[in-house]
C-alpha positions in Angstrom: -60.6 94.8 22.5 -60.0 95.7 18.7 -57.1 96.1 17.1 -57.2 99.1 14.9 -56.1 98.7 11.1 -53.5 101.2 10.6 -54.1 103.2 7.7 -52.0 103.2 4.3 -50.0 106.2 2.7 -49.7 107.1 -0.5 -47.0 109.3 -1.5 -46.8 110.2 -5.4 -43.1 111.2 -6.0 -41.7 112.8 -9.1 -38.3 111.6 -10.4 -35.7 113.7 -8.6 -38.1 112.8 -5.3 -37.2 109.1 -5.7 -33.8 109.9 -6.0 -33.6 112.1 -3.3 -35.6 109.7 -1.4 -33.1 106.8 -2.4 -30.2 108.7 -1.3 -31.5 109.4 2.5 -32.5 106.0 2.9 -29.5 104.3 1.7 -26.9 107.0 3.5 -29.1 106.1 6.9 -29.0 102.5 6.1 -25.4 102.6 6.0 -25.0 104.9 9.2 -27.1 102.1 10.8 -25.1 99.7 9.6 -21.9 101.1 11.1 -23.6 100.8 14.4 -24.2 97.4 14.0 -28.0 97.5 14.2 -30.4 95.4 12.1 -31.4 97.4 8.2 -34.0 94.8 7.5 -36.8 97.4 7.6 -35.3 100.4 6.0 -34.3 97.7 3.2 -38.0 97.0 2.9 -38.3 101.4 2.5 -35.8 100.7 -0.2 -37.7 98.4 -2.1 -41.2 99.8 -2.1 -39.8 103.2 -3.2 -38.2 101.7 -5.9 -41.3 99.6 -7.2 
């Protein structure tokens, strides 16, 4: 009847966390990309790590 408000994360990272972080996401966005399947939401991973 409800819809439930899914619940926000909050990850704290140190430096070399955010790099690592960066490098997963953008060495599986372009592995997705090969496939030919949308990035759109790992792009939007991208950007919130990196604010």
């Amino acid at each position: 009847m409800f819809k439930k408000k899914a619940e926000k994360r909050v990850v704290e990272l140190n430096p070399s966390e955010v790099r690592l972080l960066l490098t997963a996401l953008m060495n599986f966005r372009n592995k997705v990309a090969k496939t030919g399947r949308p990035t759109e939401d790992i792009n939007e991973l991208i950007l919130m790590v990196t604010k």
